[in-house]
N, C-alpha and C positions, 0 to 999 in steps of 0.2 A: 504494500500500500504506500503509495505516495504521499507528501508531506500538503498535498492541493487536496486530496483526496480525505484525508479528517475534517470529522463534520465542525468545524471550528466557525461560531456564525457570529461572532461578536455579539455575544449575550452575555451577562453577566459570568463570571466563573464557576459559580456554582450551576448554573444551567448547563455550561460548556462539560463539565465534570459528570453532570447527569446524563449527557447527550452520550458520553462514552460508552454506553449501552445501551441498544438499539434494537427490533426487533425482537422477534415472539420463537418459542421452538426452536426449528433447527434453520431459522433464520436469522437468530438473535446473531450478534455481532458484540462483541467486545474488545473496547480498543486497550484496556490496560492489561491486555493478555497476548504475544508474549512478551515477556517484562522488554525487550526494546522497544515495539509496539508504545506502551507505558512512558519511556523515557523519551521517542519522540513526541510524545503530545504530550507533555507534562512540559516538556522543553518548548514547543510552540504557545500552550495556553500561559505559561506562566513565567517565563523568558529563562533566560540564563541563571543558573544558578544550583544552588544543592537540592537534586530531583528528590522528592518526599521517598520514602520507603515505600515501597510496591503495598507489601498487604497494610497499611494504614492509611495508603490512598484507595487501593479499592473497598475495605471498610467504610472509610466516608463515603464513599462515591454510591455505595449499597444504602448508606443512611440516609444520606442527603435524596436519592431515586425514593423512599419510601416514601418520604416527607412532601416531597414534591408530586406525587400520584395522588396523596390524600387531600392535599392541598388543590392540586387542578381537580378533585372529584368531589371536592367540598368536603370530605372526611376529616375525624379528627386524627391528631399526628399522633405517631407512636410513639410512647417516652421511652423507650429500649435507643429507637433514632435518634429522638431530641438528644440522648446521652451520648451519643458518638458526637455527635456535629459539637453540644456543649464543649466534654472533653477536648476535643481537636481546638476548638475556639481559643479555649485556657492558655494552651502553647501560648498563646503573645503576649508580649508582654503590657498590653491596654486589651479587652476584648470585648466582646457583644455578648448578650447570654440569653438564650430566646425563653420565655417565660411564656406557658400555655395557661392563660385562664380561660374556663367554659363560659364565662359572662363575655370576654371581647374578643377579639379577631388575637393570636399570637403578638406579641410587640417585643421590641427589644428593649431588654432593663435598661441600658443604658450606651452610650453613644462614643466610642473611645478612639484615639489614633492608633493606629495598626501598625504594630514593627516584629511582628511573628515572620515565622519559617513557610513554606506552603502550602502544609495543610492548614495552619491558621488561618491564613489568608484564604484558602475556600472556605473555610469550616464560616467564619468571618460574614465573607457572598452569601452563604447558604442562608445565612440568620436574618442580613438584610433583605435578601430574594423573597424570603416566607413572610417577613415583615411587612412587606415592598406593599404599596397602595396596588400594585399592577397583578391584573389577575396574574395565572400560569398556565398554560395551555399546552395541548399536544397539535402539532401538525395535521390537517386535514390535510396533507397531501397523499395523492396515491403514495400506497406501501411506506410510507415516512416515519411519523408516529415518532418524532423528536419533541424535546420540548423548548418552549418562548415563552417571556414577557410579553403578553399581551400590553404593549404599551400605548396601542391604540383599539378602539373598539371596534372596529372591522376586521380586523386585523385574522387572519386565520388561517397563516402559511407559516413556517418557519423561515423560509429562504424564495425567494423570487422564482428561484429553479422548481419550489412543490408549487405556488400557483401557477407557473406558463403550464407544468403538468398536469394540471387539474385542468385547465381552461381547454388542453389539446382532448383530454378525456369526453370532456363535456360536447365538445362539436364532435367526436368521433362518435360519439354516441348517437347524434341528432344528424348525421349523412349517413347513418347506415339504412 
């Protein structure tokens, strides 16, 4: 796989980190597997520097996915996940700490400068993302099923490339 070729869509990081796994079955697709795989996209999302340890970015990367499905499905979040993404947060040295009450939407306790390592710094994304006023969405594009920021309310493609392919769908359907 080529370095064009990762689904890297300038979303937040922790989106980009969810996006690493893709796909349902024996379709699924996982980009932190095998650990160069890993080290290239941890090198492209997150630039130069000391790549986080394999299994405590795919750890987050599974917590932060969980939280993020229950969140675009309106469900409540799992405290098993809240406790990874927490954990992971702690690393820095100022951090974010998501707080679930059933009275209001998740908010973050508090609002700090960030000088953590890299999984703080997603774990970090992750807390803002879930916080974030912007829904979270899966891709309506054909076979896509990545996740966005809905940062606008029409909004409901990941990438320019799932709507032209949904729009080619659409007329292929309607000239048959």
């Amino acid at each position: 796989m080529r370095d064009e070729d990762l689904p890297l869509l300038g979303e937040p990081l922790a989106i980009e980190l969810v996006n690493t796994w893709y796909g349902d079955g024996d379709d699924a697709v996982d980009l932190l597997h095998p650990p160069a795989l890993a080290l290239r996209w941890a090198t492209l999302a997150l630039g130069p520097g000391e790549p986080p340890q394999l299994h405590a970015l795919r750890s987050l990367r599974d917590a932060a996915r969980a939280l993020v499905l229950a969140r675009a499905a309106g469900q409540p979040l799992d405290p098993a996940a809240v406790a990874v993404v927490n954990a992971a947060a702690a690393q820095a040295s100022a951090h974010l700490e998501l707080v679930v009450d059933p009275a209001r939407p998740a908010a973050p306790a508090s609002r700090a400068h960030l000088r953590g390592g890299p999984l703080a710094r997603l774990a970090t994304s992750c807390v803002e993302v879930l916080c974030g006023p912007d829904p979270l969405r899966r891709c309506e594009g054909p076979g896509c099923g990545l996740f966005f920021v809905q940062d606008h309310g029409r909004r409901r493609f990941c990438h320019d490339g799932c709507s032209h392919r949904a729009r080619q769908q659409r007329y292929a359907r309607r000239t048959r």
